[in-house]
C-alpha angles and dihedrals in degrees: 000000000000099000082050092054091049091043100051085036086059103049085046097067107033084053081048088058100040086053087051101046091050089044097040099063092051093061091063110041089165105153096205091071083072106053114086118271112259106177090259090312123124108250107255093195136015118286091217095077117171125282123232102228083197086069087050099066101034086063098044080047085048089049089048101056090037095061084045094054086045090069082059102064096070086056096097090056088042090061098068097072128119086244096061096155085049089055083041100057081042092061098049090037084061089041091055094051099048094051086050098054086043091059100037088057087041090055099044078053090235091144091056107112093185098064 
């Protein structure tokens, strides 16, 4: 009984604040809310300005090889098992995989910002 109270209590009001969030925005049509904010200045350009599409994948490249590193951080701890050659070809197996990804992006020149 308790777990079916929570439940339909919990649809309720998260059906409550999806209502809410559709109905709020159409009571203040105001277009000055969508323009960029300027500190009180009229905007001289335009605020969209283009997207390199060159910074783009050089950050999805950078979060790539972060979360790769970041297998590498619980290392230190994974070394004090009874299988250490087994951590140890883990570790170069990771390695290797890290310096060929990084070569493979560094010969497709995908590192190269001047291009």
């Amino acid at each position: 009984m308790n777990l079916a109270l929570a439940l339909t209590t919990s649809i309720l009001l998260a059906l409550l604040l999806i209502t809410i969030t559709f109905w709020l925005p159409q009571l203040n049509t105001y277009t000055e809310k969508h323009n960029p904010y300027e500190c009180g200045f009229d905007p001289t350009t335009s605020a969209h300005l283009p997207f390199s599409m060159k910074f783009f994948l050089i950050a999805i490249t950078f979060l790539l090889f972060d979360l790769e590193i970041a297998l590498l951080l619980p290392l230190p701890w994974a070394t004090q098992t009874n299988n250490l050659m087994l951590t140890i070809n883990m570790i170069f197996t990771l390695l290797i995989i890290l310096a060929l990804g990084l070569a493979y992006e560094w010969s497709q020149k995908g590192l190269d910002w001047t291009e």
